[in-house]
C-alpha distance (Angstrom), angle and dihedral (degrees) to the residues before:
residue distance angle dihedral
X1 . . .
X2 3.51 . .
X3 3.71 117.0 .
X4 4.23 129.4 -148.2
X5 4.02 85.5 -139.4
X6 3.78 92.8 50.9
X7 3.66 88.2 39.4
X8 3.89 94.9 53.5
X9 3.62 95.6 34.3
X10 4.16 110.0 112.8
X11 4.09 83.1 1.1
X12 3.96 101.9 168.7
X13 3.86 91.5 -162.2
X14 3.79 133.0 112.5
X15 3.63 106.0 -155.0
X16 4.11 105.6 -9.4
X17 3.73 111.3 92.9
X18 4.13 88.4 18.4
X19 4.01 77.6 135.2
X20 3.54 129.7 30.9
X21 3.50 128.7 -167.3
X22 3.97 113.9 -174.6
X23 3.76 115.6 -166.8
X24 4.36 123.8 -169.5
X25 4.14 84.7 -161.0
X26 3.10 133.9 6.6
X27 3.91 147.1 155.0
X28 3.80 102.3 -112.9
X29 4.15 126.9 -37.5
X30 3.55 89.4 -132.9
X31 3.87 99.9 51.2
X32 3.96 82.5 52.8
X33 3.59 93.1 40.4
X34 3.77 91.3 52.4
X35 4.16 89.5 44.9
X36 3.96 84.3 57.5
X37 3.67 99.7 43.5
X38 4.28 95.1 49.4
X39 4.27 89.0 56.8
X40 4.03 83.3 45.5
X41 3.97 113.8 -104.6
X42 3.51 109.2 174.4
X43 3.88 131.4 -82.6
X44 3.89 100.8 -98.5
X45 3.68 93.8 50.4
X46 3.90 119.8 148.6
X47 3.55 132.7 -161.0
X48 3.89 120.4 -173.2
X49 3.91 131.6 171.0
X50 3.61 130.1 174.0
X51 3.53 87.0 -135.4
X52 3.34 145.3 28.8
X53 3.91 126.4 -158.4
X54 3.91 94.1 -168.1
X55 4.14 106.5 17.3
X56 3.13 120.9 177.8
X57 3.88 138.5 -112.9
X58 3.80 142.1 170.8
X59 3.51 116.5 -70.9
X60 3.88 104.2 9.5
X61 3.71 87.6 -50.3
X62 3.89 122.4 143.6
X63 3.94 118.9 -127.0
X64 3.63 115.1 -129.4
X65 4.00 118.1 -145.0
X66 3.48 137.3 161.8
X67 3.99 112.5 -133.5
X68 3.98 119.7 -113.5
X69 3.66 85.3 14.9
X70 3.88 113.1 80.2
X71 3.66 145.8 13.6
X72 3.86 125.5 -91.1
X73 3.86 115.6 158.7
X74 3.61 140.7 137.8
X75 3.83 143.8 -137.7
X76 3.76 145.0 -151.6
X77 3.72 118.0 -132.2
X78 3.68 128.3 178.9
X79 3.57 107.6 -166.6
X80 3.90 98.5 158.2
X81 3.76 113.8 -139.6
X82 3.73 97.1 -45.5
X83 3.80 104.1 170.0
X84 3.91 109.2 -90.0
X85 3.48 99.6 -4.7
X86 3.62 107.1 144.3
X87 3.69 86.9 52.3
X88 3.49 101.1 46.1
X89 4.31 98.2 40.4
X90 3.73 96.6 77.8
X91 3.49 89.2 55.1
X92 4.13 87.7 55.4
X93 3.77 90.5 36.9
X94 4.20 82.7 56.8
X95 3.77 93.9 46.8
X96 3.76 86.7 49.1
X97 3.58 100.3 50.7
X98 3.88 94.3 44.3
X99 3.45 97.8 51.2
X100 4.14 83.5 45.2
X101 3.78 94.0 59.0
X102 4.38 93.2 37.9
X103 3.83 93.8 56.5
X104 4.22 89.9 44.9
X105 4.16 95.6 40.6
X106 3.77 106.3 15.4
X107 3.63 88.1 -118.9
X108 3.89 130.8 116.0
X109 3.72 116.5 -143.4
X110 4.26 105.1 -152.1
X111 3.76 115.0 -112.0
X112 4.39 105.4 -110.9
X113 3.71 110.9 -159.4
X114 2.83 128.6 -103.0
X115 4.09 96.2 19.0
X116 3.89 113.4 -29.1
X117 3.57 141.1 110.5
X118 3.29 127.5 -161.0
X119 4.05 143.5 -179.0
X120 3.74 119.8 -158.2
X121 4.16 92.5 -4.8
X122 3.75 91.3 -54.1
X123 3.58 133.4 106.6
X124 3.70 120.7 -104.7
X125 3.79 100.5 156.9
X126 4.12 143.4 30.5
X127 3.61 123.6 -163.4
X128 4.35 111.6 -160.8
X129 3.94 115.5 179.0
X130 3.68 121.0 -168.7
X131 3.51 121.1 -165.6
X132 3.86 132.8 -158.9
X133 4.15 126.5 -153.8
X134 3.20 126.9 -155.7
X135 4.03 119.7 -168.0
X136 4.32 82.0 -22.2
X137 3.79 85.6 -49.1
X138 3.93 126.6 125.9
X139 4.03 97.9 -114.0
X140 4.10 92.5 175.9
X141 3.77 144.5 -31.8
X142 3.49 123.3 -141.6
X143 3.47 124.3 -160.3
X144 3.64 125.2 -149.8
X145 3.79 124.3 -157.8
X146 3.46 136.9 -179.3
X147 3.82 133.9 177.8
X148 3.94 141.2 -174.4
X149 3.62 98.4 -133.2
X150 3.85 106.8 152.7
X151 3.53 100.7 -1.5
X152 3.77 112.2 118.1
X153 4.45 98.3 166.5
X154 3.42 120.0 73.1
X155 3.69 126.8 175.2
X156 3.53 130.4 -105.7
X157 3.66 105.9 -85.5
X158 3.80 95.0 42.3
X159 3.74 101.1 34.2
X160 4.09 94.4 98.8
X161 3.75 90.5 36.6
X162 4.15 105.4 53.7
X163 3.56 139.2 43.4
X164 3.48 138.6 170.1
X165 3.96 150.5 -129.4
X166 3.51 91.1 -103.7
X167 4.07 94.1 56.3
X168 3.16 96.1 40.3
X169 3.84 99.3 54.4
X170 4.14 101.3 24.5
X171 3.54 91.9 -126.4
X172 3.78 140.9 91.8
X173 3.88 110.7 -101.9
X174 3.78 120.0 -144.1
X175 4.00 103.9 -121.1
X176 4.01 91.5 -162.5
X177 4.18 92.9 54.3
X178 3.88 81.3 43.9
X179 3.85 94.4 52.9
X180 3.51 97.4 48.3
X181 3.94 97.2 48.7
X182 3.78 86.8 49.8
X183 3.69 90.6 49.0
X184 4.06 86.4 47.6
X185 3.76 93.0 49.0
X186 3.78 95.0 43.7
X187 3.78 94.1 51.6
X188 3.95 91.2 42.4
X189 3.63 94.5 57.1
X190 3.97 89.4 29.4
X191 3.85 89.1 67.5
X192 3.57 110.9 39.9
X193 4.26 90.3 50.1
X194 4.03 90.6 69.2
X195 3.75 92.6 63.1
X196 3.46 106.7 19.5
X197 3.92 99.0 39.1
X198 3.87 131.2 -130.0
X199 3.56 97.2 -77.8
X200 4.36 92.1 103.7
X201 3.85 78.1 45.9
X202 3.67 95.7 64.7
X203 4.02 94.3 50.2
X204 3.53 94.8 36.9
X205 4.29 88.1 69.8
X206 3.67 97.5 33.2
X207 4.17 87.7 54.4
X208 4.27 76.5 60.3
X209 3.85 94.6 36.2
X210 3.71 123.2 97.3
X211 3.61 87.8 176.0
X212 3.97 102.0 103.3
X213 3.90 118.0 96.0
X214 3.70 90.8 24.2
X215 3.53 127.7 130.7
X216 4.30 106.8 -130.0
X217 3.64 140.1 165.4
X218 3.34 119.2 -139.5
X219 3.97 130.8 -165.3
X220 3.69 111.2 -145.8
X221 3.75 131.1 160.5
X222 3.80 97.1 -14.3
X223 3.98 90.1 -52.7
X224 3.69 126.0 89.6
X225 4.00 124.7 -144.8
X226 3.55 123.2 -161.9
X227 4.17 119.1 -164.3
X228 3.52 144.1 106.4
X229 3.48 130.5 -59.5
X230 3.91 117.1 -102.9
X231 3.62 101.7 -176.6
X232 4.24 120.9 -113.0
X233 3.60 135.7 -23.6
X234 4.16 111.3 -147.3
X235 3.46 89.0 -103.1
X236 3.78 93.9 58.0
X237 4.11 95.2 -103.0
X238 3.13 119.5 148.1
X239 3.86 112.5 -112.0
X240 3.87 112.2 -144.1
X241 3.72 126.3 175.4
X242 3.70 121.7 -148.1
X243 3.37 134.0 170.2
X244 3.44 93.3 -7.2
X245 4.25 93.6 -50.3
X246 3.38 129.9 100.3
X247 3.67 114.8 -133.9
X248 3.79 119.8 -172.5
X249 4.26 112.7 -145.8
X250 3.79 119.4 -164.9
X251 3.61 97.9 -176.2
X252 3.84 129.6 25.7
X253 4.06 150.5 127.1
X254 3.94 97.6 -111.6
X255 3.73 125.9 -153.2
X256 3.74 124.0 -169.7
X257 3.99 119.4 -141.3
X258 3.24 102.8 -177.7
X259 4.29 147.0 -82.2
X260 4.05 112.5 -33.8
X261 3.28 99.7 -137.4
X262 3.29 95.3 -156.5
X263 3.85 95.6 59.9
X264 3.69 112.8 112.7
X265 3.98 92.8 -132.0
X266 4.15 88.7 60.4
X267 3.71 99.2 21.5
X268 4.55 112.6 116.0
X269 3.51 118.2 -86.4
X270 3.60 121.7 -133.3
């Protein structure tokens, strides 16, 4: 079982991971997270269980995990009422994490809007923020994230859909190196968005995007959309053109189709 000394041990961090809270089973990170956060634990707080009885996923969706095996942990962030933060800090979070899991394993897991990651097509990592307002004010986010680390069984009705660290590289990955890198990145990029804006954010995940010039369908408020992907809006929407309008989304379940061939970034060169 993860441990909060082995956890915090060689933590490069300033303020994330200035509390740990480990867990063997739990219900979900996040719902204790989000307990923590309303009676006022600090920003930096971490919450991380070996497993969960009631994780959490996009969408109402349950997150599968096999205990002693992965990573599932949340943190408390305070970012005030930075413009468009919700919408723009699971793009971050996805930078973070990526970079987190290329400098341990020499592998870069592809940024999924709005909150995936994925290695070889599959999924190898969710990102779920919940936010909190207070009299129209942002009280707290918490960010939820979950990796296949070691994992290498899936069932059924994920089993062509996910894969993990461990399959993709061979080897056995150590979760506490990967918790504190992710920690490092998060807090890295964390700090420099409040004065410097999210603008780096937004190249930062389309440099590990292959998203643009894609033809996707995406389900979003009860509708779904089909076009081609555009790229970013500043507020970390996804821009999508179809038939012949661009539509911005800001929430969404996202499948990809396949190449446009008519978009300019894919289109033959002459």
């Amino acid at each position: 079982m993860l441990k909060e000394d082995t956890l915090r041990r060689g933590l490069k961090t300033r303020t994330l991971g200035g509390k740990i809270y480990t867990f063997e089973v739990i219900d979900s990170t996040n719902n204790c997270a989000r307990a923590l956060a309303s009676c006022w634990a600090p920003e930096g707080t971490v919450v991380i269980a070996e497993q969960q009885t009631a994780g959490k996923g996009r969408l109402g969706r349950t997150w599968q995990a096999n205990p002693n095996e992965n990573l599932t942990l949340s943190v408390i962030l305070r970012p005030g009422n930075a413009p468009g933060s919700v919408n723009l800090l699971p793009l971050l979070v996805s930078v973070a994490v990526s970079e987190a899991v290329q400098s341990l394993t020499g592998i870069t897991p592809e940024c999924k809007w709005p909150n995936d990651l994925l290695i070889g097509g599959k999924k190898v990592a969710g990102i779920l923020l919940e936010g909190s307002l207070k009299k129209e004010e942002l009280e707290f986010v918490v960010v939820g994230i979950g990796i296949n680390v070691n994992q290498t069984a899936f069932s059924p009705e994920i089993q062509n859909l996910a894969t993990s660290l461990k399959l993709a590289t061979g080897t056995d990955v150590n979760r506490e190196e990967l918790f504190k890198l992710i920690l490092e990145r998060l807090e890295a990029h964390y700090v420099s968005l409040k004065p410097g804006g999210f603008e780096p954010v937004l190249s930062l995940w389309q440099s590990r995007s292959t998203m643009a010039g894609k033809r996707v369908s995406v389900k979003s408020n009860g509708s779904v959309l089909t076009g081609t992907v555009k790229g970013l809006s500043p507020e970390g929407g996804l821009v999508l053109r179809s038939n012949g309008t661009e539509h911005t989304l800001l929430a969404g379940d996202v499948t990809v189709l396949g190449i446009d061939p008519d978009s300019p970034s894919h289109a033959p060169r002459h």
